[in-house]
N, C-alpha and C positions, 0 to 999 in steps of 0.2 A: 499151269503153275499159279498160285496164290500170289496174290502182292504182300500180303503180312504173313511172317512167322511167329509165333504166341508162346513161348515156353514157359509154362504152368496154367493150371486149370484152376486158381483161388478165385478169389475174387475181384481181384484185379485185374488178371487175364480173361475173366468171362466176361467184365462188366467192358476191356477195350474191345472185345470181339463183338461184343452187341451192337455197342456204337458204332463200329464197323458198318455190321451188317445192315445200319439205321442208313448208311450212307451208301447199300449199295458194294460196301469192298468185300472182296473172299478174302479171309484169312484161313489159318490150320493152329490147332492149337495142341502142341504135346505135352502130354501129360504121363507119367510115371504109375502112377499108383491111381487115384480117384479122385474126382475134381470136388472143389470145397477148402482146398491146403488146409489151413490151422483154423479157420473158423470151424470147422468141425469140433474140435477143443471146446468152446467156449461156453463155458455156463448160460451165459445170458449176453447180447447184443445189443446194445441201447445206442448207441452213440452215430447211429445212420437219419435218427430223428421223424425215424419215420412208426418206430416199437415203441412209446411211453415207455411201457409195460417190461421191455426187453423180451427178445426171441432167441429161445435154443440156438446153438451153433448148427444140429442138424437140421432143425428148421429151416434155418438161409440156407444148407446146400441141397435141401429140396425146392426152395425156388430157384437158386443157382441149375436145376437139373431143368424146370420146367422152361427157363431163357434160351436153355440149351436146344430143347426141343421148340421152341416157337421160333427160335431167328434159324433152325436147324444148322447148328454151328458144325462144324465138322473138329471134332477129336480124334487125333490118335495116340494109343496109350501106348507107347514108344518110349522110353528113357532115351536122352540127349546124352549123346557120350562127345560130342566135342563141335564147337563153332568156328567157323573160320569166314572169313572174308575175301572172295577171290573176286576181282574188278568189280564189277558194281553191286554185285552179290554176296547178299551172305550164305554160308552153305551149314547147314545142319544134318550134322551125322549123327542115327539112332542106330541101333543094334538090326533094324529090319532095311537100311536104305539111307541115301542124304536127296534133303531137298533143300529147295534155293527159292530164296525171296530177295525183293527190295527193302523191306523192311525188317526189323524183326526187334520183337518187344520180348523183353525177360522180367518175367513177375514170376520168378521162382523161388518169393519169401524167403524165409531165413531157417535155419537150423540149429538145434540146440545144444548150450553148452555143456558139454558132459563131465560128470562127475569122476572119478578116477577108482570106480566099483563095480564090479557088478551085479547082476540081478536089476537094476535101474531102469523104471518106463520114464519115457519124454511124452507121451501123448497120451493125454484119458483119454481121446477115442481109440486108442487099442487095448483099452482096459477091457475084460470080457464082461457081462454084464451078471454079475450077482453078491450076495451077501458078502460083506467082508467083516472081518473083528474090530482090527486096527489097522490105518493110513499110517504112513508118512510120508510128508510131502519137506522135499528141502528146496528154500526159497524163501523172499519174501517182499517180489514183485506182485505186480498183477495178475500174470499166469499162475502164480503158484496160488495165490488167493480163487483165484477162479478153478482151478482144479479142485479146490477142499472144498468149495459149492457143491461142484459136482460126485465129489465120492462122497457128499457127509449124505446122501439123500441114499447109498448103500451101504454105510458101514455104520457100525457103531460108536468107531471113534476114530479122527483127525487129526494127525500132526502137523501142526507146522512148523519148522526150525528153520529159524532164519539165524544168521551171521549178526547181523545190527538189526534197526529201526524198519519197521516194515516200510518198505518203499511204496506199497501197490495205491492207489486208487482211495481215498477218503471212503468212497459209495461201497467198494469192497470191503473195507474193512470194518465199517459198520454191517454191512447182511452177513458178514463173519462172525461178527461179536453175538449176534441175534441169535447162533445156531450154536444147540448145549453140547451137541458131540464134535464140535471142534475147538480145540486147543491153540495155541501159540504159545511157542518156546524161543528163547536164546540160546544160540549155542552152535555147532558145528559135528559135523561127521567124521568120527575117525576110523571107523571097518565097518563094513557089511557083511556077516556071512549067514550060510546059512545053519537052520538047528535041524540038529541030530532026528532025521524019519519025520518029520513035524509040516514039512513043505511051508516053512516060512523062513522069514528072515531075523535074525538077530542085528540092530544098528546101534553100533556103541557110538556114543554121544556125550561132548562134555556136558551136555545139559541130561544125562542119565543112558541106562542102554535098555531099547525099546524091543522087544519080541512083537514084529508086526506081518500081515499077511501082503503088502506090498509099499515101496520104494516107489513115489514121484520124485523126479529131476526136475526144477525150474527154475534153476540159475542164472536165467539169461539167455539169448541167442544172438547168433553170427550171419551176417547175408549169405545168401546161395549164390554168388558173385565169382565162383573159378570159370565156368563157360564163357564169360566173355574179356576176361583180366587180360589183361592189354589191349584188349581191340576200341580204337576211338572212331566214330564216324556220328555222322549226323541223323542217319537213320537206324541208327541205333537206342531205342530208347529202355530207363529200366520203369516198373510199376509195380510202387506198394512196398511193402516190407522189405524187396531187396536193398530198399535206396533211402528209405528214412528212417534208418536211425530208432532210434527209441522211440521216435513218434506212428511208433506201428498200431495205427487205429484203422478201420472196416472203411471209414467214410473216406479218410484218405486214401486209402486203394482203389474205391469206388472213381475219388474225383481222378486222380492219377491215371486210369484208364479212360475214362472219358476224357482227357485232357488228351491224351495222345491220341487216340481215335479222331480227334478233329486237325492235329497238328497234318497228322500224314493226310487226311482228307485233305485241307486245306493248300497240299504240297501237290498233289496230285490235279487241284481244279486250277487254281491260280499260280503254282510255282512259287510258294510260301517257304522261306530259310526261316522264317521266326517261329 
């Protein structure tokens, strides 16, 4: 049996498994779908201070892949269907088995707010990769400004409709303004459907109604936080996006796992409560 259980494979669950395994501890780390969570998404990465220049979101989960294979972390791609805490154990039940650890860290990021339409994608990495006509993207955080980055380099033209005052980023919305097939609008959504044989979308909008070839959601997100709601214990820690808040940045998930990877170390050699 593992002393750590790791539920999520972003960047906050890889970077406390590392540090882990700097120290010598076995953990397991399940993972749903493919390790990287939402930095996959990201135009560009700057804020680790280690990219001037900023690095693709796939890029970091090809070095995410290769930590993987140097500390040879162990993953399994298991969906968590429910946590529970039985004496001094916590138990993790997946659809293949439960396993039991002393600890157990959840970096299982957060989820997005969804629009009340459909046809709507939450994630340009599951956008498929080719030509588009027309974007649009509704939002007017950083996500949604980092998304129009990312489609304005396939399509020919970028919506953005935000509700108020763009909220995102100063640096975003300057490399925004720089690029001529993206737009910004005011305004709001009120249908989505789609057109007659055409395989596109129709989005009536008070700020006009756009015939476009796909619907981004970036409204906002919620923590992935039902797996452990109500359970309080001390070796119970959360990491990265489930637990801060609007302050969801790469470097604080980074430090959030390395921060707990020494707490539990430090629990284990000296009998550490701090």
């Amino acid at each position: 049996m593992a002393l750590v259980g790791i539920i999520g494979a972003g960047i906050g669950g890889i970077a406390t498994a590392v540090q882990l395994a700097r120290y010598g501890i076995e953990s397991v780390i399940f993972e749903k779908d493919r390790i990287g969570g939402l930095i996959r998404n990201a135009y560009s990465v700057e804020n680790t201070m280690f990219f001037p220049d900023g690095i693709k979101g796939e890029k970091v989960v090809e070095i995410l892949e290769e930590y993987v294979r140097k500390y040879d972390l162990k993953i399994l791609y298991e969906k968590v269907r429910a946590v529970r805490k039985t004496g001094q154990f916590f138990e993790v039940q997946t659809d293949k088995g439960t396993y039991r650890f002393k600890y157990l860290v959840v970096a299982t990021g957060t989820r997005p707010r969804r629009l009340p339409f459909e046809g709507i994608i939450y994630h340009v990495a599951e956008v498929p990769r080719r030509h588009y006509g027309r974007v649009l993207i509704i939002g007017g955080g950083d996500v949604a400004f980092d998304y129009a980055l990312t489609m304005s380099e396939t399509s020919d033209e970028v919506i953005i409709l935000m509700r108020s005052e763009p909220k995102a980023l100063p640096h975003l919305q300057e490399l925004v303004k720089k690029r001529s097939n993206i737009r910004t609008l005011m305004g709001q959504v009120r249908e989505i459907q789609p057109t007659n044989g055409k395989g596109k979308l129709l989005a009536k909008t008070s700020a006009g109604d756009f015939e476009v070839e796909m619907v981004l959601g970036a409204i906002g997100r919620v923590p992935n936080i039902e797996l452990v709601e109500g359970i309080e214990d001390d070796n119970l820690f959360l990491v990265g996006d489930v637990k801060n808040g609007i302050y969801r940045q790469t470097a604080l998930a980074i430090a959030d796992g390395i921060k707990t990877a020494m707490v539990i170390w430090r629990r284990e050699r000296y009998g550490d409560t701090e």
